[in-house]
N, C-alpha and C positions, 0 to 999 in steps of 0.2 A: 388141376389136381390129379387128373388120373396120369401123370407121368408120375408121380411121384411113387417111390418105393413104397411094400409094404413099411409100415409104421416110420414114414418118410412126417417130414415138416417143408414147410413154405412159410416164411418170412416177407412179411411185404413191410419195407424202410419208406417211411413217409407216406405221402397218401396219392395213389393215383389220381391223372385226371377226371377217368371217367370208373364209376364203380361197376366193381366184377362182380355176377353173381357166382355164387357156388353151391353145389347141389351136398346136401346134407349126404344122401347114399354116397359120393366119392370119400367123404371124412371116413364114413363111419364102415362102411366093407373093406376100405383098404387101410384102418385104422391110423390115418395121415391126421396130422394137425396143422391147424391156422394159425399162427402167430402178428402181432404187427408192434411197429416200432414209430413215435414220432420222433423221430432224431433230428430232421427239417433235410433239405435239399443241399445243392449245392453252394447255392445264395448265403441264406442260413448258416451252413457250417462258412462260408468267409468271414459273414460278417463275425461271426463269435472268434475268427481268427485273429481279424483285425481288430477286434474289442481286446483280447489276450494281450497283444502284440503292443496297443498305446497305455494299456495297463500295467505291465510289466507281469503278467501272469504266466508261467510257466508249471509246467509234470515237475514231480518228485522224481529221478530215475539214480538209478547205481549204473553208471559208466564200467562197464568191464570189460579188460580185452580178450580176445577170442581164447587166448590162452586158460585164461579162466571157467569157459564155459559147463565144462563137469562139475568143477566146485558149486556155480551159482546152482545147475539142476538137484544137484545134492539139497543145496537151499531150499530147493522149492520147495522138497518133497519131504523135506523138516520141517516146515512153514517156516521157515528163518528170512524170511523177506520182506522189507517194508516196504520197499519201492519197485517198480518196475525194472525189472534187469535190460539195458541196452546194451548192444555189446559194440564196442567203438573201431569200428571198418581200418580205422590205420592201424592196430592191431595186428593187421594180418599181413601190412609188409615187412614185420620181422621174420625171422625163421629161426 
């Protein structure tokens, strides 16, 4: 904790093997936060991939090509987006 900047954060994704302690003065004189996430591991996110994958589950996204990129940020910043903007790599060997 004491690397972390003033009013820094640490994130810990899943759960270590072995538990860390943390001293309450590193939080609170460098005004840093704790946060945690169970998202799962590696294992975990496969298997959910491979469930997706024999289920036919797929993201909602809007395919755009690079060309488009300012218009989608315009979008963003309208809230005019329903779906995640991907922007499709062949795109970009046109000129």
């Amino acid at each position: 904790m004491d690397l972390l900047a003033l009013d820094g954060a640490m994130v810990v994704v899943g759960i270590p093997e072995n538990q860390t302690p943390v001293g309450s003065f590193s939080l609170v004189a460098g005004r840093r936060s704790l946060a945690g996430s169970l998202i799962g591991g590696i294992k975990e996110t496969q298997e959910m991939l491979d469930f997706c994958s024999k289920n036919d589950i797929a993201s909602e996204i809007e395919l755009i090509p690079i060309q488009k990129v300012n218009e989608a940020y315009k979008r963003v910043l309208n809230s005019d987006v329903r779906y995640r903007f991907v922007i499709d790599i062949k795109s970009l060997e046109q000129k």
